[in-house]
Biotite code that builds the C-alpha atoms (Angstrom):
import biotite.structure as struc

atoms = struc.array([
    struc.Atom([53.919, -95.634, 15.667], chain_id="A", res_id=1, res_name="UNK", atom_name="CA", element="C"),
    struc.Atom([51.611, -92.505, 14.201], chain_id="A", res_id=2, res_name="UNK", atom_name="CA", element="C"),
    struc.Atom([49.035, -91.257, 15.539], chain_id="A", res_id=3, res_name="UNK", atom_name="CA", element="C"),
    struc.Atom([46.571, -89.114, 14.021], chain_id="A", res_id=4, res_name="UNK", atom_name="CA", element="C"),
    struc.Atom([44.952, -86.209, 14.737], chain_id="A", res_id=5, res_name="UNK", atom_name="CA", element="C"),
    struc.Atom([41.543, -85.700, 15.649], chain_id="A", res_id=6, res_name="UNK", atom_name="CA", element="C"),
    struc.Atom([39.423, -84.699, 13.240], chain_id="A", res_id=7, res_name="UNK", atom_name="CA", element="C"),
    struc.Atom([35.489, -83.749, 13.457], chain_id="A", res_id=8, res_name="UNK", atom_name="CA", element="C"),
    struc.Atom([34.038, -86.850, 11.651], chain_id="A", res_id=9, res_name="UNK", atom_name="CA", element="C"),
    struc.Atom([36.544, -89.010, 14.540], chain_id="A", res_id=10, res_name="UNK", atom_name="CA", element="C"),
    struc.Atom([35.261, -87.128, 17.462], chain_id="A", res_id=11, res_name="UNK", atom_name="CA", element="C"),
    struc.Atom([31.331, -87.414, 16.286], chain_id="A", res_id=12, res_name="UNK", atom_name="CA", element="C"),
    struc.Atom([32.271, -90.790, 15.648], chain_id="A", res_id=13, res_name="UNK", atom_name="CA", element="C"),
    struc.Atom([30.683, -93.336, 17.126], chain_id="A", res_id=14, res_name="UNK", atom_name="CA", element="C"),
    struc.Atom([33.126, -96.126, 18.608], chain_id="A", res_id=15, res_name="UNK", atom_name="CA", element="C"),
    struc.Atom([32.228, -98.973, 16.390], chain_id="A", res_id=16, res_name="UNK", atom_name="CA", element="C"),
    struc.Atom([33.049, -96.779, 13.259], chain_id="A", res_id=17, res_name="UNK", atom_name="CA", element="C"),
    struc.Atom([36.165, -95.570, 14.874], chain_id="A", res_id=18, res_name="UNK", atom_name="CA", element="C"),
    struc.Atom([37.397, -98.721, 15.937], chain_id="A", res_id=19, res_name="UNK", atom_name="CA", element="C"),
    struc.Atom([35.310, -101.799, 14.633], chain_id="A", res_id=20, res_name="UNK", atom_name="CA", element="C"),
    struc.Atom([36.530, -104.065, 17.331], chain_id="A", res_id=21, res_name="UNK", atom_name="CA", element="C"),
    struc.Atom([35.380, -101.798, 20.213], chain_id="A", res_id=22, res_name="UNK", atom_name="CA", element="C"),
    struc.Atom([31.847, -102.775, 21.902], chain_id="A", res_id=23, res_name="UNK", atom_name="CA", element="C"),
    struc.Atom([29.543, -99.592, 22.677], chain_id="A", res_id=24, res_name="UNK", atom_name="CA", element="C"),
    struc.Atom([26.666, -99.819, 25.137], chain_id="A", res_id=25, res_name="UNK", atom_name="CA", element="C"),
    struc.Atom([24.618, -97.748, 22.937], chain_id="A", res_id=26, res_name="UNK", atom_name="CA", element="C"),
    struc.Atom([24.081, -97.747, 19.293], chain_id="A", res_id=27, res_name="UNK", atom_name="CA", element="C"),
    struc.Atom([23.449, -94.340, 18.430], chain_id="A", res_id=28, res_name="UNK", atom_name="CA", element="C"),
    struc.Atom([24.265, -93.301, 15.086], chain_id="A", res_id=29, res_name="UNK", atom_name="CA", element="C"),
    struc.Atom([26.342, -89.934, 14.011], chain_id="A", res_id=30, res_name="UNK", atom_name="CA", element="C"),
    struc.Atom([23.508, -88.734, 11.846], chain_id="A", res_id=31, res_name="UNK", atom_name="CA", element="C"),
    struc.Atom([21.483, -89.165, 14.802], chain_id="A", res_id=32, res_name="UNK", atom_name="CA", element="C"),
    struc.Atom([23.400, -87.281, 17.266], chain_id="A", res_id=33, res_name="UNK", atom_name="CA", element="C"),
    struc.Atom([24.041, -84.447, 14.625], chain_id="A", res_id=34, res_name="UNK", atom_name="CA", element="C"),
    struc.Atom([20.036, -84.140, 14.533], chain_id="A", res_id=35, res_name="UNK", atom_name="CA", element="C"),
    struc.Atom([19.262, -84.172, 18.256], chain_id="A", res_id=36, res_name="UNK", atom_name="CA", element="C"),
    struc.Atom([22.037, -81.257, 18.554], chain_id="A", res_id=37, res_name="UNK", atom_name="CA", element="C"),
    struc.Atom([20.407, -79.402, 15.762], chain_id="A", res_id=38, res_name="UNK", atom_name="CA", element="C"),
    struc.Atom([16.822, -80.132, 17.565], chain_id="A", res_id=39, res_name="UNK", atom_name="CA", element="C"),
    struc.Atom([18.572, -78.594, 20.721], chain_id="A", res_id=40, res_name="UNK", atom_name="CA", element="C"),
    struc.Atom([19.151, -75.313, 19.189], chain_id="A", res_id=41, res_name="UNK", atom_name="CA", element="C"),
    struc.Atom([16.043, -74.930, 17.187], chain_id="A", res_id=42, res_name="UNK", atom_name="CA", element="C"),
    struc.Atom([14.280, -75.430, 20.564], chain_id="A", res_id=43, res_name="UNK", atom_name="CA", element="C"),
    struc.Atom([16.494, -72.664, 21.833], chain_id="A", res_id=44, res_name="UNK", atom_name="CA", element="C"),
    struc.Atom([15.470, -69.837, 19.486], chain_id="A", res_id=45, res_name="UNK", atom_name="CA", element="C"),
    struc.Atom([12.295, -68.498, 20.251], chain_id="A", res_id=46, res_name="UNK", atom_name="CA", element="C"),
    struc.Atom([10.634, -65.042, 19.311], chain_id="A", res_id=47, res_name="UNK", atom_name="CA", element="C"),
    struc.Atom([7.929, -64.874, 22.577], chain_id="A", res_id=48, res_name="UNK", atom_name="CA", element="C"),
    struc.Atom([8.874, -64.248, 26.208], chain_id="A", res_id=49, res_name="UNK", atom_name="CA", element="C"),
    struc.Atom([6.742, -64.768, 29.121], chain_id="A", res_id=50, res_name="UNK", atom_name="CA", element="C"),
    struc.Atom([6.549, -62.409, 31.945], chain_id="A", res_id=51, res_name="UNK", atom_name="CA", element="C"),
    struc.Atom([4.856, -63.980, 34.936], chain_id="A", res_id=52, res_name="UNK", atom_name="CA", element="C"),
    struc.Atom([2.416, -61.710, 36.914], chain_id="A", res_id=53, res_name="UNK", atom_name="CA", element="C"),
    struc.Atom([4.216, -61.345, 39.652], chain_id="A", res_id=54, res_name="UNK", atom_name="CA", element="C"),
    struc.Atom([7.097, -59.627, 37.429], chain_id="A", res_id=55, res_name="UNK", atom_name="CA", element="C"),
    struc.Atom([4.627, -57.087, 36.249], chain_id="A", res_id=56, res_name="UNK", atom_name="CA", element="C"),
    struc.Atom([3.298, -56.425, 39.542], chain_id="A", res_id=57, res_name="UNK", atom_name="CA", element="C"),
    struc.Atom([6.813, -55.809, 41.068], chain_id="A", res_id=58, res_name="UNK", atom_name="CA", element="C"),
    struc.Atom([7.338, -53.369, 37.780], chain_id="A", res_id=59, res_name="UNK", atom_name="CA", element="C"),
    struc.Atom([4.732, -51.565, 38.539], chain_id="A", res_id=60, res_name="UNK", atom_name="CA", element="C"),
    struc.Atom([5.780, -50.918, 41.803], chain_id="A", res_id=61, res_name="UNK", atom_name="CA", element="C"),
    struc.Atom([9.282, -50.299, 40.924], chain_id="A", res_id=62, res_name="UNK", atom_name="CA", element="C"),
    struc.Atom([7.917, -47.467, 38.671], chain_id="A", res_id=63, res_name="UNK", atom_name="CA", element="C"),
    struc.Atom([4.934, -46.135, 40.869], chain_id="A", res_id=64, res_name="UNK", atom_name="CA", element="C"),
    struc.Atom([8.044, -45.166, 43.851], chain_id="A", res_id=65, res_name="UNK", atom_name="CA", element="C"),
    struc.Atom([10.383, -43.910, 41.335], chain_id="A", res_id=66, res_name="UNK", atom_name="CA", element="C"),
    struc.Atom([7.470, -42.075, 40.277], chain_id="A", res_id=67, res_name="UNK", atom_name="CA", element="C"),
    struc.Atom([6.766, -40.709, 43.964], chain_id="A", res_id=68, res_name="UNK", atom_name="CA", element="C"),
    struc.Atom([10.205, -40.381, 44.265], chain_id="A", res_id=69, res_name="UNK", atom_name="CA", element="C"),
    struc.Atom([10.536, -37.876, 41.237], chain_id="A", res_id=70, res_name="UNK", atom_name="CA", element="C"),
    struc.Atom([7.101, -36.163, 42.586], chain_id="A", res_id=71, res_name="UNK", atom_name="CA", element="C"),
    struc.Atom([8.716, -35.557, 45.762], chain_id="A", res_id=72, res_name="UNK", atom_name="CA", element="C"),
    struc.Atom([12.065, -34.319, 44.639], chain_id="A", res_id=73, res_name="UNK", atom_name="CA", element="C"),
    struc.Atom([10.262, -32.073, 42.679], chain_id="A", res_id=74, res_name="UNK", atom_name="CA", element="C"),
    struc.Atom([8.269, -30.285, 45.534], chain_id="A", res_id=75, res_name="UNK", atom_name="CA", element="C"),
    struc.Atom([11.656, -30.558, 47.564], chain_id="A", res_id=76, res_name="UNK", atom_name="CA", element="C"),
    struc.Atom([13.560, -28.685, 44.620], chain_id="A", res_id=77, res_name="UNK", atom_name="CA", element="C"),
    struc.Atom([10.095, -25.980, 44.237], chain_id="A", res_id=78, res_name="UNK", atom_name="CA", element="C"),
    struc.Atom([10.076, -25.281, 48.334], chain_id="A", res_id=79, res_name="UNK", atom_name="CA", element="C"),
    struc.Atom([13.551, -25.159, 48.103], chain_id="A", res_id=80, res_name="UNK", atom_name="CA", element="C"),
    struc.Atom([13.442, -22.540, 45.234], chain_id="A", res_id=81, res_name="UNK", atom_name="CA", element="C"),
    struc.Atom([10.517, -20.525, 46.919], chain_id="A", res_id=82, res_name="UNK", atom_name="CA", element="C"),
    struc.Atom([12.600, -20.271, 50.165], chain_id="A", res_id=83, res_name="UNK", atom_name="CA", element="C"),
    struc.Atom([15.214, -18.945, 48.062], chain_id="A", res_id=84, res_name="UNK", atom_name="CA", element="C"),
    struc.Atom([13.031, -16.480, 46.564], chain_id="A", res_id=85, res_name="UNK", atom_name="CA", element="C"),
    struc.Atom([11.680, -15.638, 50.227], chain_id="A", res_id=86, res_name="UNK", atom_name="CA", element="C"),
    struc.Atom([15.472, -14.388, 51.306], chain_id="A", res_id=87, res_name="UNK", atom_name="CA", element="C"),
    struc.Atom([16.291, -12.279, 48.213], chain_id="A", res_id=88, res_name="UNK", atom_name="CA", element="C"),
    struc.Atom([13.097, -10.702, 48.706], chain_id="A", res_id=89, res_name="UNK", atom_name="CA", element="C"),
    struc.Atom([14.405, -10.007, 52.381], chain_id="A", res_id=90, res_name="UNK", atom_name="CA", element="C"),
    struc.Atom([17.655, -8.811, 51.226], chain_id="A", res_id=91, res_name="UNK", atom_name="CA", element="C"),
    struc.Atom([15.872, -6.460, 48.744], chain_id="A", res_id=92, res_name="UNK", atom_name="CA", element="C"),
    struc.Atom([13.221, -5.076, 51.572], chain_id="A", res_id=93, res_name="UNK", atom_name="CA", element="C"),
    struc.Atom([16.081, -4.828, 54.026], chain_id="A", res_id=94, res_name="UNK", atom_name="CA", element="C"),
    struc.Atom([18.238, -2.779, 51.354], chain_id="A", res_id=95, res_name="UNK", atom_name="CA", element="C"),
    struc.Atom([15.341, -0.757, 50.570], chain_id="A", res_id=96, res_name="UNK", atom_name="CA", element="C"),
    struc.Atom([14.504, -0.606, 54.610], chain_id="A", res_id=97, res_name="UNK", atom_name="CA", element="C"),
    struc.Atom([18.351, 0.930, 54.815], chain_id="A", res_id=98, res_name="UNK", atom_name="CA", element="C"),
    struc.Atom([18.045, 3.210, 52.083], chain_id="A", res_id=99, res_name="UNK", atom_name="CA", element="C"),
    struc.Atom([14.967, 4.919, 53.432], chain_id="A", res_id=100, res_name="UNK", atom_name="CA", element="C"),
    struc.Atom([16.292, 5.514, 56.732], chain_id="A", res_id=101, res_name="UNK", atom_name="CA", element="C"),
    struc.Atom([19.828, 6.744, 55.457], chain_id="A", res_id=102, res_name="UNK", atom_name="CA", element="C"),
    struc.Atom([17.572, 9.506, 53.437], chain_id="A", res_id=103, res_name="UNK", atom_name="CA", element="C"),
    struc.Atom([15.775, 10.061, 56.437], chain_id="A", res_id=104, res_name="UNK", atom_name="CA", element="C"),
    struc.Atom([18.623, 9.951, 59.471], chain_id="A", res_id=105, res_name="UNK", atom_name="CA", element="C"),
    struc.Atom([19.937, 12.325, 56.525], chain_id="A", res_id=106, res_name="UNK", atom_name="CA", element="C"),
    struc.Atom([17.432, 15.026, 57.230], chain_id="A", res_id=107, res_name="UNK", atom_name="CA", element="C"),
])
């Protein structure tokens, strides 16, 4: 006995063309199935998206704290600096402070 091997045309097949002695419960038709899968993906492409509100209002909040966020890292990182600034110019008065009262202790 041979049996043969699947082929596209046998698996889109419908039953009664396959095997004429088989009874189907529906009569659909291969050219109709191959046009209700092609139907299928046309539906599928599309060019537009819809955002709903509610997306764009949750965006905008997303971006108004990172926004905040950034704002306040940025005065963190300029107090930060400034404080910075504060102790060299310590270390610079103090140096000067030592010098002046080596030159004096000195006399």
């Amino acid at each position: 006995m041979s049996v043969t091997a699947l082929s596209p045309g046998g698996v889109l097949g419908v039953a009664s063309q396959i095997n004429p002695q088989a009874k189907t419960d529906s009569q659909v038709s291969v050219p109709q199935v191959s046009q209700d899968a092609h139907k299928t993906v046309a539906a599928s492409r599309s060019d537009t998206v819809t955002i709903s509100p509610q997306a764009v209002k949750l965006a905008e909040r997303k971006a108004a704290v990172a926004k905040e966020d950034a704002k306040k890292a940025e005065q963190d990182q300029a107090a930060q600096s400034a404080q910075f600034a504060g102790v060299a110019q310590k270390t610079v008065a103090q140096k000067s402070a030592e010098q002046a009262y080596a030159i004096v202790s000195a006399i």
